[in-house]
Each structure stands twice: as C-alpha cells, then as structure tokens.
N, CA, C and O atoms as a GROMACS GRO file, in nm:
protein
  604
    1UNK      N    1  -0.638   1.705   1.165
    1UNK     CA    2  -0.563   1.698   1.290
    1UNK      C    3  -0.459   1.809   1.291
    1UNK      O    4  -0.380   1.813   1.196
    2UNK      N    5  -0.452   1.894   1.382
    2UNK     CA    6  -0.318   1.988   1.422
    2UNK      C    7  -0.292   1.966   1.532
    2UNK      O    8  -0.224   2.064   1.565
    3UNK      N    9  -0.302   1.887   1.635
    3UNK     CA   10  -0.268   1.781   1.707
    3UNK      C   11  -0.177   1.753   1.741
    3UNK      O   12  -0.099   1.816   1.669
    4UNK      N   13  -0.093   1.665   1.843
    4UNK     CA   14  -0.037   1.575   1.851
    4UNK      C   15  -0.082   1.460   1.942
    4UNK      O   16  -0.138   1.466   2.052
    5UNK      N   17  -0.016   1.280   1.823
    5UNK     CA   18  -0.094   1.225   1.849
    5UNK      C   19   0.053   1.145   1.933
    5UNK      O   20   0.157   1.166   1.872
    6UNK      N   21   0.069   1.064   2.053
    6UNK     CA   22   0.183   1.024   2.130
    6UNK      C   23   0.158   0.870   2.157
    6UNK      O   24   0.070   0.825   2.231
    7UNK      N   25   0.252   0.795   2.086
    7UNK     CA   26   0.230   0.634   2.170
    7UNK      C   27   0.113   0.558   2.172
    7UNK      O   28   0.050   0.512   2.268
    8UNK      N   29   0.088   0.551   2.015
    8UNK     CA   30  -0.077   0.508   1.988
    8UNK      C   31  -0.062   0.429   1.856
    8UNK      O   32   0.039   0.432   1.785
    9UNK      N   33  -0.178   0.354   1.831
    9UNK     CA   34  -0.211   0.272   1.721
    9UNK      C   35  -0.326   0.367   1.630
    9UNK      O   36  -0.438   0.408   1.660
   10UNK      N   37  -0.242   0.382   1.503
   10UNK     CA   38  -0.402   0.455   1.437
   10UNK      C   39  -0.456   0.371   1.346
   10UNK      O   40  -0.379   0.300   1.281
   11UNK      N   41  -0.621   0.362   1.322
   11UNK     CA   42  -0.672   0.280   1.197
   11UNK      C   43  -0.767   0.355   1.155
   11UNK      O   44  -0.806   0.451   1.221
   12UNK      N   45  -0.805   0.331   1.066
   12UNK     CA   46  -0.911   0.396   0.994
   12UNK      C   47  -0.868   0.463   0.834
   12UNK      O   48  -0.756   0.446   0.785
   13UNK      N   49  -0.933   0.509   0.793
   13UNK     CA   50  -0.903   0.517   0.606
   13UNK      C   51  -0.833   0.665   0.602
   13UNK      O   52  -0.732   0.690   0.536
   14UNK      N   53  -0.900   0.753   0.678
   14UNK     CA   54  -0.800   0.890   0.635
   14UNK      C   55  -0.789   0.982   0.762
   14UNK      O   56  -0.879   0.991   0.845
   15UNK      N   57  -0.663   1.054   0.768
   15UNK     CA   58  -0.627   1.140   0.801
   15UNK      C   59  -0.587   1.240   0.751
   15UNK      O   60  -0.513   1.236   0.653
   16UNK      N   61  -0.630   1.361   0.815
   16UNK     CA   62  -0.630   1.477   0.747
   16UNK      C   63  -0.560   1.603   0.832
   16UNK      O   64  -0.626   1.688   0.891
   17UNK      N   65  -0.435   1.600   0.829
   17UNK     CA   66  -0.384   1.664   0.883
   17UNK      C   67  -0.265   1.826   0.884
   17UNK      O   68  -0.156   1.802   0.831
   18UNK      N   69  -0.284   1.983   0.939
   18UNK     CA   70  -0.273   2.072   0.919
   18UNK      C   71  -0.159   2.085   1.026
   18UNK      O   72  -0.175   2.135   1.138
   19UNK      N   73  -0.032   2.029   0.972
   19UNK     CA   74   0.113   2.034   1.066
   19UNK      C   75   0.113   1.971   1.147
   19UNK      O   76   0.228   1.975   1.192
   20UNK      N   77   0.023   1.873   1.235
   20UNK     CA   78  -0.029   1.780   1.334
   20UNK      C   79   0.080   1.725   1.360
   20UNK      O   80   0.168   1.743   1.275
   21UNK      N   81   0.107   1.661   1.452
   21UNK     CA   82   0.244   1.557   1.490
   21UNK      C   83   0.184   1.392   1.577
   21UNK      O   84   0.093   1.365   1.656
   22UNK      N   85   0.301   1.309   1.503
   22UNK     CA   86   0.286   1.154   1.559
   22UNK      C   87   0.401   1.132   1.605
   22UNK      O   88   0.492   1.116   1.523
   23UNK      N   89   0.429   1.127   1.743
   23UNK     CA   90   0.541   1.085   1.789
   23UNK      C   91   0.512   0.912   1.832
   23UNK      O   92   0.416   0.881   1.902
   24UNK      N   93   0.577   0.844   1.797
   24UNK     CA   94   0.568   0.659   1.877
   24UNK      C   95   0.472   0.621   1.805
   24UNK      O   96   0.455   0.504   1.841
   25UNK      N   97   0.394   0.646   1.720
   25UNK     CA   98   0.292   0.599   1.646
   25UNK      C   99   0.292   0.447   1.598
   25UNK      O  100   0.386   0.381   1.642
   26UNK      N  101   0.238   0.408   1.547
   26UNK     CA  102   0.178   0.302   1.467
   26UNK      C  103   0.108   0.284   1.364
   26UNK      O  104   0.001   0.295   1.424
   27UNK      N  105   0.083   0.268   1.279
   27UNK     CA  106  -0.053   0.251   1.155
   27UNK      C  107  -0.102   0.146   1.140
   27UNK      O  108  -0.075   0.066   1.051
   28UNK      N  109  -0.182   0.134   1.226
   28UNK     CA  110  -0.243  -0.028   1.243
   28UNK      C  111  -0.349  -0.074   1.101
   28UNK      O  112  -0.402  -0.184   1.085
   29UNK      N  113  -0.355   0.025   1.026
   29UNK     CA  114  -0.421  -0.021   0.879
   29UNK      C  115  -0.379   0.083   0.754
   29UNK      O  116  -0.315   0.188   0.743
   30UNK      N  117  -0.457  -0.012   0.666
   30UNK     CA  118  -0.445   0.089   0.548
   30UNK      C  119  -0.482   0.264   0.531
   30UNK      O  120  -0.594   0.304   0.499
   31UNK      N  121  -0.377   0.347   0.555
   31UNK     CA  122  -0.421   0.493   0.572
   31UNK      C  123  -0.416   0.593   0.453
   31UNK      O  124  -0.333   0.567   0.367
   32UNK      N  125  -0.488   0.695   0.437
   32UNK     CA  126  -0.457   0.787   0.359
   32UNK      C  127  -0.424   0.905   0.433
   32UNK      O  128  -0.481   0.910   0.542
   33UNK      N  129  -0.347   1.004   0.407
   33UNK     CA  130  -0.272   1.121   0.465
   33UNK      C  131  -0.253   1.216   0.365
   33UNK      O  132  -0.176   1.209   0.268
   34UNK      N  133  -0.355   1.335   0.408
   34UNK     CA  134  -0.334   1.435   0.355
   34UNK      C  135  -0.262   1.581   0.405
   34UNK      O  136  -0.326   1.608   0.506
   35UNK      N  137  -0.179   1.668   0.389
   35UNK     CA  138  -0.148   1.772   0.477
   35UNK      C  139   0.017   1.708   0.527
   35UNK      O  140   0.078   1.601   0.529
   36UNK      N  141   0.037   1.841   0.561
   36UNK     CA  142   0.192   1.844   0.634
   36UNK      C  143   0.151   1.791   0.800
   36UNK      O  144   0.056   1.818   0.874
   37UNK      N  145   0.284   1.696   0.817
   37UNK     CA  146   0.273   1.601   0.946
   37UNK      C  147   0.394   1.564   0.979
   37UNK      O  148   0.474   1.498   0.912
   38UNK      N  149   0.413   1.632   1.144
   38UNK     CA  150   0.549   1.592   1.166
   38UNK      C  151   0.568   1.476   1.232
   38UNK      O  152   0.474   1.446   1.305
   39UNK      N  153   0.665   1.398   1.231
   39UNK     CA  154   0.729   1.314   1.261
   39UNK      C  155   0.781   1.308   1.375
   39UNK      O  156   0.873   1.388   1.388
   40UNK      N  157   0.749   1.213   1.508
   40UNK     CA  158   0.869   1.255   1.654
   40UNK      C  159   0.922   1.084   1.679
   40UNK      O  160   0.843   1.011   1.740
   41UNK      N  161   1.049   1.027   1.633
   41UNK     CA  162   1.087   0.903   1.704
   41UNK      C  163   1.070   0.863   1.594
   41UNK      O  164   1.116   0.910   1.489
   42UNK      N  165   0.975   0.735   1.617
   42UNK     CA  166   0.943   0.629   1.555
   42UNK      C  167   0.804   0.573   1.460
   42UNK      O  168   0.753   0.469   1.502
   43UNK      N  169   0.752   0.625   1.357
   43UNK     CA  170   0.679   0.580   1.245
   43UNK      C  171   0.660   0.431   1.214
   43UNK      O  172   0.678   0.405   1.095
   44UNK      N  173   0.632   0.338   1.284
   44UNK     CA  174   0.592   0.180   1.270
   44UNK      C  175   0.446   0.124   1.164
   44UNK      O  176   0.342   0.190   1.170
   45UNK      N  177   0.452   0.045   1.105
   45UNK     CA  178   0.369   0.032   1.028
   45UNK      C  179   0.342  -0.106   1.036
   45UNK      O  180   0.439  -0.182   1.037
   46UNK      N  181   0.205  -0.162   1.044
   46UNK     CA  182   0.186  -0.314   1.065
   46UNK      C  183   0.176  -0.399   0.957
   46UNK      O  184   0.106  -0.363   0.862
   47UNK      N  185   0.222  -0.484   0.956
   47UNK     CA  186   0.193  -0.615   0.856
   47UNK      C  187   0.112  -0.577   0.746
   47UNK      O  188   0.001  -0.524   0.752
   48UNK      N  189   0.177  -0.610   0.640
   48UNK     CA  190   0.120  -0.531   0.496
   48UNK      C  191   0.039  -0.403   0.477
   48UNK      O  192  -0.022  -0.401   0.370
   49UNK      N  193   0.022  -0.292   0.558
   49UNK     CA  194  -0.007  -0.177   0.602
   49UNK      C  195   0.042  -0.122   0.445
   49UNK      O  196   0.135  -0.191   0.404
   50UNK      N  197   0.008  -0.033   0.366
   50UNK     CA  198  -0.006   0.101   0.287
   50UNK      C  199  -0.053   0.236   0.361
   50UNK      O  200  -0.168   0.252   0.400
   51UNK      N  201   0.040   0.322   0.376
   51UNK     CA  202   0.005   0.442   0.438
   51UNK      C  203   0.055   0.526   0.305
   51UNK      O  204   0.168   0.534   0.256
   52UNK      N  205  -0.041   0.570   0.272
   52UNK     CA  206  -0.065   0.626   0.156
   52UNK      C  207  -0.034   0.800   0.197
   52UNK      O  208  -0.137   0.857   0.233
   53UNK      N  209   0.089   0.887   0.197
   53UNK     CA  210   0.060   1.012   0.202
   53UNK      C  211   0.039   1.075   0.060
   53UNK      O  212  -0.011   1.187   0.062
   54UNK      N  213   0.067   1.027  -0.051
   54UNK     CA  214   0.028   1.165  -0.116
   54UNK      C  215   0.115   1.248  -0.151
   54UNK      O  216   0.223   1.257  -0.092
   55UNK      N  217   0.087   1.315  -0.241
   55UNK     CA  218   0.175   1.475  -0.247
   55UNK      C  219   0.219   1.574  -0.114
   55UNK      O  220   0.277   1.682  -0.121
   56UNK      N  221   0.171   1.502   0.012
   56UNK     CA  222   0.204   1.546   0.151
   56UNK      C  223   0.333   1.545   0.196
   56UNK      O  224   0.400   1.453   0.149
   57UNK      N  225   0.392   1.621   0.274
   57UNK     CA  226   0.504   1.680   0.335
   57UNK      C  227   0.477   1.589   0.459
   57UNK      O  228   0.394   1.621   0.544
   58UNK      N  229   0.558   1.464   0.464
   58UNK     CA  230   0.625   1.431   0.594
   58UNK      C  231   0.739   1.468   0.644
   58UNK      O  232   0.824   1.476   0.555
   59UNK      N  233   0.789   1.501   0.777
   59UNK     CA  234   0.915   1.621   0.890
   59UNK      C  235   0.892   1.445   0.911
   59UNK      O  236   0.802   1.361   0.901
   60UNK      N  237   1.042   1.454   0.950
   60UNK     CA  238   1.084   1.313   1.058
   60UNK      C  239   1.168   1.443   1.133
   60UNK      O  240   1.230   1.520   1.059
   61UNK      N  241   1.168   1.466   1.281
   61UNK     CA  242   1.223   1.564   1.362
   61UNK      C  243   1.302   1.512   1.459
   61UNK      O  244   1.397   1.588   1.472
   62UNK      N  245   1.311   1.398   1.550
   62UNK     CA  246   1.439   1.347   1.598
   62UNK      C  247   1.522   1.323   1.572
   62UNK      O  248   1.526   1.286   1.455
   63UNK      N  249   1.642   1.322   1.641
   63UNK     CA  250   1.766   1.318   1.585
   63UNK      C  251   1.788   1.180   1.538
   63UNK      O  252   1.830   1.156   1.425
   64UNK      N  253   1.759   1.087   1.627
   64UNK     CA  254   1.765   0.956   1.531
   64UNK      C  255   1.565   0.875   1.495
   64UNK      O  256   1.480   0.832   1.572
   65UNK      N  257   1.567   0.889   1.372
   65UNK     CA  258   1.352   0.831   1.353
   65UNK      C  259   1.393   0.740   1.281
   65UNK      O  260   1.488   0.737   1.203
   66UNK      N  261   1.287   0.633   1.324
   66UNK     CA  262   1.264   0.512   1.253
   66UNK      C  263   1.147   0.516   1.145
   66UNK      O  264   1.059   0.595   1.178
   67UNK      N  265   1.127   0.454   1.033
   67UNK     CA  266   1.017   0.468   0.990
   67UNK      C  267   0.987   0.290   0.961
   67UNK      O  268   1.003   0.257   0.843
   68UNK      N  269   0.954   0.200   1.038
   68UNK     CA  270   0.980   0.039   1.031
   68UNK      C  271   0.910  -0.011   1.064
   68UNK      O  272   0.824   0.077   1.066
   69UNK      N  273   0.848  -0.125   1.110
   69UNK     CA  274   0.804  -0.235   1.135
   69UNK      C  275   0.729  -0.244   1.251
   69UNK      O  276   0.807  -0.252   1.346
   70UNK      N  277   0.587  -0.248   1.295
   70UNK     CA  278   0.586  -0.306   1.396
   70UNK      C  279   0.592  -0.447   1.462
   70UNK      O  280   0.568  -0.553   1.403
   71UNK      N  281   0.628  -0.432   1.599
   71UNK     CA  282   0.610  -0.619   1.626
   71UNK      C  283   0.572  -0.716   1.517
   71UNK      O  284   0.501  -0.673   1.426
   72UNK      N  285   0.604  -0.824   1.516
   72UNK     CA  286   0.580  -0.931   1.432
   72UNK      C  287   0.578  -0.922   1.273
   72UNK      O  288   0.582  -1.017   1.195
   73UNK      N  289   0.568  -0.768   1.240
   73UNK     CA  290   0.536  -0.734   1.090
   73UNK      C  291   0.670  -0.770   0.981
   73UNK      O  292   0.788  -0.744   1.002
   74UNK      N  293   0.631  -0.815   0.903
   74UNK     CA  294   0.712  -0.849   0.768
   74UNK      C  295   0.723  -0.780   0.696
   74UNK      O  296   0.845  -0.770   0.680
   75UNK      N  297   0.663  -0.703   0.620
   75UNK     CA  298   0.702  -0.577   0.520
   75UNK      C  299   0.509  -0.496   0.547
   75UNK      O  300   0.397  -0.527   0.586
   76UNK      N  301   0.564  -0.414   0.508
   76UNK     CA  302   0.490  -0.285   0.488
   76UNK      C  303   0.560  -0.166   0.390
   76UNK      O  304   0.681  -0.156   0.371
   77UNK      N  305   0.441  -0.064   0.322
   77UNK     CA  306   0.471   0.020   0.250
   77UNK      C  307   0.452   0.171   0.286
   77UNK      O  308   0.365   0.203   0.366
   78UNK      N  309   0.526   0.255   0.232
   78UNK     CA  310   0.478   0.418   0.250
   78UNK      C  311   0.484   0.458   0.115
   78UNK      O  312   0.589   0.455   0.051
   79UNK      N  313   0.349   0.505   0.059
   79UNK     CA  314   0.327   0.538  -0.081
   79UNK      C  315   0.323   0.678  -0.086
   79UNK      O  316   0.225   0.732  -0.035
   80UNK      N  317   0.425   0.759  -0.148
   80UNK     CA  318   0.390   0.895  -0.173
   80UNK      C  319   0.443   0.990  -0.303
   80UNK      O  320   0.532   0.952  -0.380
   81UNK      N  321   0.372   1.124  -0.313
   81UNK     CA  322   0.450   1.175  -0.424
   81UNK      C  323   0.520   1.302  -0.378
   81UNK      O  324   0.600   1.357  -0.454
   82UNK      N  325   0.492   1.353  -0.252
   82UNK     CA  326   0.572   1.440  -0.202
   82UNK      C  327   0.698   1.453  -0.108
   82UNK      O  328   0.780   1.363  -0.127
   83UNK      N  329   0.727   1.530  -0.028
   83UNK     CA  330   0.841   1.555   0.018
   83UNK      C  331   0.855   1.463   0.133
   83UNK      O  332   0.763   1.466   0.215
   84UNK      N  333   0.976   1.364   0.159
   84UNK     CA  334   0.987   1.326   0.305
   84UNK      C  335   1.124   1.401   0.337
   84UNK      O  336   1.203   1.410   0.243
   85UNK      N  337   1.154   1.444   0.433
   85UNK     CA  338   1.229   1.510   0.523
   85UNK      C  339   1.296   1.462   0.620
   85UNK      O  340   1.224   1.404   0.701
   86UNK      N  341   1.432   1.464   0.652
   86UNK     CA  342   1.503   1.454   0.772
   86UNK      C  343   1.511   1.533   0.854
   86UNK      O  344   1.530   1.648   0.813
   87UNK      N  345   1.506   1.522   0.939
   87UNK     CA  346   1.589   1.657   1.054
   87UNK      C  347   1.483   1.791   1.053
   87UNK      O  348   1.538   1.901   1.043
   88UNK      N  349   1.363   1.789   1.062
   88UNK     CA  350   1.276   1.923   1.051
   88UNK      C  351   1.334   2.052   1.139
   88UNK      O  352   1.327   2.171   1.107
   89UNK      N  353   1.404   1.986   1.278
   89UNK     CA  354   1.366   2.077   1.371
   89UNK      C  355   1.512   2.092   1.440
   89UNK      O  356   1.526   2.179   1.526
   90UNK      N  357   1.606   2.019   1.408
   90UNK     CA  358   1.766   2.036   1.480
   90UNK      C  359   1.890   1.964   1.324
   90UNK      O  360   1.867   1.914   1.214
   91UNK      N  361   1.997   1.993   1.392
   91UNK     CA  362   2.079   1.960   1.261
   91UNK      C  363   2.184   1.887   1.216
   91UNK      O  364   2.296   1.902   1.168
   92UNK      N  365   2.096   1.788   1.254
   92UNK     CA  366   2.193   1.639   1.231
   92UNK      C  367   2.098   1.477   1.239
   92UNK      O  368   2.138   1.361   1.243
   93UNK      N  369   1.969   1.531   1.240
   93UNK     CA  370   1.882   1.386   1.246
   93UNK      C  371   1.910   1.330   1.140
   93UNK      O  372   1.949   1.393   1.042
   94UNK      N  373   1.894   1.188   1.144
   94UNK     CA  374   1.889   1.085   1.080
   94UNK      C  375   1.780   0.974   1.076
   94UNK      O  376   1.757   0.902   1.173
   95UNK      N  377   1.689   0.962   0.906
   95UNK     CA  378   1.602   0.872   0.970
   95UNK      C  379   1.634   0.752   0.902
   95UNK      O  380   1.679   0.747   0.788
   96UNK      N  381   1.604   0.642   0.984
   96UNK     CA  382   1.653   0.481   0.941
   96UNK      C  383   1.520   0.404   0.889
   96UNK      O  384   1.451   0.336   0.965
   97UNK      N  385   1.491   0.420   0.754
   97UNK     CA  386   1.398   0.331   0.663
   97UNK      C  387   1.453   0.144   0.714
   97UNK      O  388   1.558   0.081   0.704
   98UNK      N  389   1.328   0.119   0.763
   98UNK     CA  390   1.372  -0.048   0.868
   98UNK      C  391   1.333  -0.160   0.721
   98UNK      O  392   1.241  -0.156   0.639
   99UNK      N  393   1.435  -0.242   0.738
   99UNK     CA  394   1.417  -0.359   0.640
   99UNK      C  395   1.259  -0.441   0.670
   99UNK      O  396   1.200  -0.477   0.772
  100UNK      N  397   1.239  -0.445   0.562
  100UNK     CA  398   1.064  -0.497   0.503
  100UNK      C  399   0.981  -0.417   0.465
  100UNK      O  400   0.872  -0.448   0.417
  101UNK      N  401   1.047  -0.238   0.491
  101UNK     CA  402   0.972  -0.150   0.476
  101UNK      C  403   1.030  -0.096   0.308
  101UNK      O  404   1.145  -0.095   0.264
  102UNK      N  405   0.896  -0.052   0.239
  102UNK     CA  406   0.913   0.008   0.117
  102UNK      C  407   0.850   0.162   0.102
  102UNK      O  408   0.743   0.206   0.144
  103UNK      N  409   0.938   0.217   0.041
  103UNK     CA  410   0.891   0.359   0.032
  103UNK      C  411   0.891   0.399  -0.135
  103UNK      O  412   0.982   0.438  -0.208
  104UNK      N  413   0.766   0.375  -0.157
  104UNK     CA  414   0.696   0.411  -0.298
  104UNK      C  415   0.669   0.536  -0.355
  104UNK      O  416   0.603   0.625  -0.301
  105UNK      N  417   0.718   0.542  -0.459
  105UNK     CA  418   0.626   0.659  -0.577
  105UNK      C  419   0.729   0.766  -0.606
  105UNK      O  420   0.842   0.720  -0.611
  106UNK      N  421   0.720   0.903  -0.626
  106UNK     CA  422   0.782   0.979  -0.690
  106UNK      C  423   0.812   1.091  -0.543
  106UNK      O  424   0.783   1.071  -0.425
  107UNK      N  425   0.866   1.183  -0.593
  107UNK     CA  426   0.865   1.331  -0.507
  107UNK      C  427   1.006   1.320  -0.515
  107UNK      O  428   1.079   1.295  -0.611
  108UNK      N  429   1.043   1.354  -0.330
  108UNK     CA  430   1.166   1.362  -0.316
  108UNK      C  431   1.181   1.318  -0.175
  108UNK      O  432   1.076   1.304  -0.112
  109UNK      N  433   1.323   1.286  -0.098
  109UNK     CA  434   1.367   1.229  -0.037
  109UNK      C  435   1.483   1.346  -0.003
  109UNK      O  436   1.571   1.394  -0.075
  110UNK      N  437   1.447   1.370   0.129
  110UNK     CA  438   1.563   1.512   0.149
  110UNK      C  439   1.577   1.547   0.284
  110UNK      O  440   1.520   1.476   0.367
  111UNK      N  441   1.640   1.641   0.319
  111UNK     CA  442   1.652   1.702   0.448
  111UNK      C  443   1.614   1.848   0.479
  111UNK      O  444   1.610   1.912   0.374
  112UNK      N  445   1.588   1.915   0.576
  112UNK     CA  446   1.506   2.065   0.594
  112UNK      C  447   1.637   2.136   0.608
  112UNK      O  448   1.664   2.236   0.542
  113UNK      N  449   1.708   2.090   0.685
  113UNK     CA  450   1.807   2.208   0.776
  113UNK      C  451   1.958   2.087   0.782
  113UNK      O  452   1.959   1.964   0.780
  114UNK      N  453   2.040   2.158   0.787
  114UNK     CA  454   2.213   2.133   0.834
  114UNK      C  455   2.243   1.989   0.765
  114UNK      O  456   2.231   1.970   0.644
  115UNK      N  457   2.280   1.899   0.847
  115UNK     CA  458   2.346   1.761   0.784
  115UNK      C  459   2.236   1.655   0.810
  115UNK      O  460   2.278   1.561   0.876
  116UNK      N  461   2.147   1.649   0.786
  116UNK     CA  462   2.033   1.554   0.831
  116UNK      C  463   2.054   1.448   0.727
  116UNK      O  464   2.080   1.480   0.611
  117UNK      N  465   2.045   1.335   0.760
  117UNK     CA  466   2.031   1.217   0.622
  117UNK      C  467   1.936   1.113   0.667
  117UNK      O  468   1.886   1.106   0.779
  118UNK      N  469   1.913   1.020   0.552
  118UNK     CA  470   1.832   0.889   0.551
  118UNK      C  471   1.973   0.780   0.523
  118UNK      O  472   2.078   0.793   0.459
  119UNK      N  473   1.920   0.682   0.597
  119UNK     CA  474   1.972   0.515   0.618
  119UNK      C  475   1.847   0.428   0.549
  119UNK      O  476   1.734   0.409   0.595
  120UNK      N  477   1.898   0.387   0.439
  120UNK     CA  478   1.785   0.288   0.396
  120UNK      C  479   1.819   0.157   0.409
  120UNK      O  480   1.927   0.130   0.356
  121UNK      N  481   1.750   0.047   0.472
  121UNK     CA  482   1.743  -0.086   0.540
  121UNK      C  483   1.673  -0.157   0.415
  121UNK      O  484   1.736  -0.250   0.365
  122UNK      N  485   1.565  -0.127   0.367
  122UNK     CA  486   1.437  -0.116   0.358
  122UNK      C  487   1.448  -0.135   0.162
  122UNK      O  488   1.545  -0.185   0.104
  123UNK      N  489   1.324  -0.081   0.097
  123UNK     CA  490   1.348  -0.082  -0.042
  123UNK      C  491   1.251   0.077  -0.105
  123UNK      O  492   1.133   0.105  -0.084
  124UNK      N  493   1.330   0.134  -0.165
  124UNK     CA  494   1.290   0.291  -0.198
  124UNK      C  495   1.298   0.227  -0.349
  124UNK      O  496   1.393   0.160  -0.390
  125UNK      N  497   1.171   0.262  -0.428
  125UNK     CA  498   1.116   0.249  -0.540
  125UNK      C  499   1.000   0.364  -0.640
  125UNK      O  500   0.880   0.394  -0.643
  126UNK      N  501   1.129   0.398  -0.713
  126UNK     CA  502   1.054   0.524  -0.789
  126UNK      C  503   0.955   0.410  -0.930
  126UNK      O  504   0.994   0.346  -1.028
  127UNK      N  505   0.787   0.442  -0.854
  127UNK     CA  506   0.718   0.341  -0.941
  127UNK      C  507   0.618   0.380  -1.028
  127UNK      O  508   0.562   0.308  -1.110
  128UNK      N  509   0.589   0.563  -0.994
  128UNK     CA  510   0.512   0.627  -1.070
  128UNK      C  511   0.527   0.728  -1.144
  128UNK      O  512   0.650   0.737  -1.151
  129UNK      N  513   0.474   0.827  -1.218
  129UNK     CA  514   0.509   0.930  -1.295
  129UNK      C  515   0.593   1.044  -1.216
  129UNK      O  516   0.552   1.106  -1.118
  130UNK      N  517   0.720   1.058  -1.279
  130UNK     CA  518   0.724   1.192  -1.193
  130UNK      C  519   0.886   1.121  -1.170
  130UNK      O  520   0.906   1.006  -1.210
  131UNK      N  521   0.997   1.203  -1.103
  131UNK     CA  522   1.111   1.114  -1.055
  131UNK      C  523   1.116   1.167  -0.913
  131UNK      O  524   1.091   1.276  -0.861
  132UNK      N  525   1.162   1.030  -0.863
  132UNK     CA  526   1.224   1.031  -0.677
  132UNK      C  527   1.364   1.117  -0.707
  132UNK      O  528   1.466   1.067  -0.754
  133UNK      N  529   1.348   1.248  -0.671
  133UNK     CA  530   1.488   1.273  -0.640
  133UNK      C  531   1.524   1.241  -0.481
  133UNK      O  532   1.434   1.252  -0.397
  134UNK      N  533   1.658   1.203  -0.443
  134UNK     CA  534   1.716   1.153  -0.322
  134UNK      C  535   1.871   1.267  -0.358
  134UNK      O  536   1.964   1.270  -0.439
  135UNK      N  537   1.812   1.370  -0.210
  135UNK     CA  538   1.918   1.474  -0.229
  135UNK      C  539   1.958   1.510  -0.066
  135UNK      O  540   1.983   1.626  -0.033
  136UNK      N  541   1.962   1.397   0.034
  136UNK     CA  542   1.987   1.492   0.182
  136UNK      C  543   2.144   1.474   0.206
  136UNK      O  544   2.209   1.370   0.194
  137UNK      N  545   2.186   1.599   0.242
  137UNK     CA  546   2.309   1.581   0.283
  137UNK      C  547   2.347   1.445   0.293
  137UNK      O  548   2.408   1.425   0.188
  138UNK      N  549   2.347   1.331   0.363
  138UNK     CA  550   2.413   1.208   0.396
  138UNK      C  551   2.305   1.107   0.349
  138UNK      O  552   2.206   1.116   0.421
  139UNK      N  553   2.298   1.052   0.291
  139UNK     CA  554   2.255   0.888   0.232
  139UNK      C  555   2.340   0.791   0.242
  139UNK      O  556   2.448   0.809   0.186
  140UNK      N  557   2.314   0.645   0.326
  140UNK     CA  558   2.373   0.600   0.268
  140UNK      C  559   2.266   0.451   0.289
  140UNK      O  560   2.187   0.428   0.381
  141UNK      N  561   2.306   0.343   0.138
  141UNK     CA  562   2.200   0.243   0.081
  141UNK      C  563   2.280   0.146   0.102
  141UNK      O  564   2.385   0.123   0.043
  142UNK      N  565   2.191   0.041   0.256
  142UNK     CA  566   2.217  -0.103   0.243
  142UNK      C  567   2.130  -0.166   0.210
  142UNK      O  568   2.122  -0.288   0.212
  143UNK      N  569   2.063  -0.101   0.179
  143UNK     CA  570   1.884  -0.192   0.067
  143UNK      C  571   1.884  -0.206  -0.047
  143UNK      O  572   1.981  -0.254  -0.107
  144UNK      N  573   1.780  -0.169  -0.099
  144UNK     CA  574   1.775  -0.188  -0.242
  144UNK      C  575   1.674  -0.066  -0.314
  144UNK      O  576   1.567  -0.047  -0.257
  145UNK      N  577   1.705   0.012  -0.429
  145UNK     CA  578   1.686   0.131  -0.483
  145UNK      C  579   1.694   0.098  -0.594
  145UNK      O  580   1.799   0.077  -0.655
  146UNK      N  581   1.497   0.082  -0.669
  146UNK     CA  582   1.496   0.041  -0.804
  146UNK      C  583   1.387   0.161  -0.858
  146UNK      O  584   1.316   0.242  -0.798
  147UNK      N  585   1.411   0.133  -1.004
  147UNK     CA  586   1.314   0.235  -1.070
  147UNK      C  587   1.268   0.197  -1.180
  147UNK      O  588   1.346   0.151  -1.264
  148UNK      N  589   1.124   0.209  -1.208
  148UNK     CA  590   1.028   0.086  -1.291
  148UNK      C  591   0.976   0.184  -1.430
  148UNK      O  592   0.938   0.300  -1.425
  149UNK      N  593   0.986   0.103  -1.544
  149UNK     CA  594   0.938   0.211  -1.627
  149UNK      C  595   1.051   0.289  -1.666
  149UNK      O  596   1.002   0.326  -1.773
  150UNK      N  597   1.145   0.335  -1.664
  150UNK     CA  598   1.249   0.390  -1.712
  150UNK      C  599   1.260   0.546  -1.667
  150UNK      O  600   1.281   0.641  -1.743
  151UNK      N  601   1.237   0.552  -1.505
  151UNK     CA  602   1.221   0.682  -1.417
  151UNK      C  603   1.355   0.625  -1.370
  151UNK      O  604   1.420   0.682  -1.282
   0.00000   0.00000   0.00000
C-alpha cells in the first residue's frame, strides 16, 4: 500500500506498506505490518486485536493521535521492534496510548521533529530482545511501564 486508507475497518493477515497512510482507521483483526506507515488522528484496535508491526516505522502525524480502543473493546495490543513516532509532520503532536491498550516489544518510542510527545494511558512493555528506548521530547506515564527478563 502507498495509499491512503480514510475512516475504515481493516482485516485480514498482512499489510504491506511503502509510506502509505491510515487516517480514522481501525484493525478489525489480527494484522501484520510491514514498511513505513503514517499515522492521521486516530489508530483504534478491536477487542483482543495484535497488530503486529515489526521492525516497521510507524509516523503518528496529528497534532493530537490516539492509538486506543475501539467501541466496546477491552484491551488490545501493538507488537513491535521498530520506531514509533510522534509528530511526523508539524511540531508539537502528541500521541495518547488509550487505557487497555499495550504496546509490546523492543525498538524505540520517540518523536521526528520539535516538541512532539507520547501520553501513556495504556501499558508499554519492553518483552523481547533488544531494549525499548523512550526518548520524545515530552512523556508523561499514567499507566504502567514494565520490563521482563531483565531489559
């Protein structure tokens, strides 16, 4: 996909995407994600959902992005080992990780440009080889931030 996909439910096992963009999205199942993919708004994920990116480069690019819950959903996960990003495209976004949501595995946790930060609601868990560095200008943790294995 180099694409953009707007105000939709996606399912199916993989996506494969070359800078593509999801603005209002959804992940209505278990996904895999390969490739750099920007971010517009809101990233929702359904009821026990795994969206698996990978060593992939997710951009969250509005000034304020959600990455949370859809309707009725209780927790869901985002499993990855690469870069997630604040603020791709102006300089001061902020994205808000929504409580029930977990953001798994190693890489890093950061911002592209100016004062961009993450709000974590949610639970960020460094659970695989490798360490989560968390370096964006502004963080700040009303969740919970654990690390398994002695990462």
């Amino acid at each position: 996909m180099s694409g953009t996909l707007i105000n939709g439910t996606i399912t199916g096992t993989t996506l494969t995407s070359s800078n593509g963009a999801l603005i209002d999205i959804t992940i209505g199942s278990n996904l895999t994600e390969s490739g750099t993919l920007w971010i517009g708004n809101n990233l929702l994920l359904a009821d026990g959902v795994n969206f698996n990116t990978g060593g992939s480069t997710l951009i969250f690019s509005a000034l304020a992005a959600n990455l949370g819950l859809s309707a009725g959903a209780t927790s869901a996960t985002l499993t990855h080992t690469g870069t997630l990003y604040s603020n791709g495209i102006n300089n001061s976004g902020v994205v808000t990780i929504g409580s029930g949501v977990t953001v798994q595995g190693s890489g890093a946790l950061g911002n592209n440009y100016g004062n961009g930060g993450w709000v974590n609601n949610g639970t960020i868990l460094n659970n695989t080889a490798g360490m989560l560095t968390i370096s964006p200008t502004n963080f700040t943790n009303n969740g919970a931030l654990n690390a398994t294995s002695g990462r």
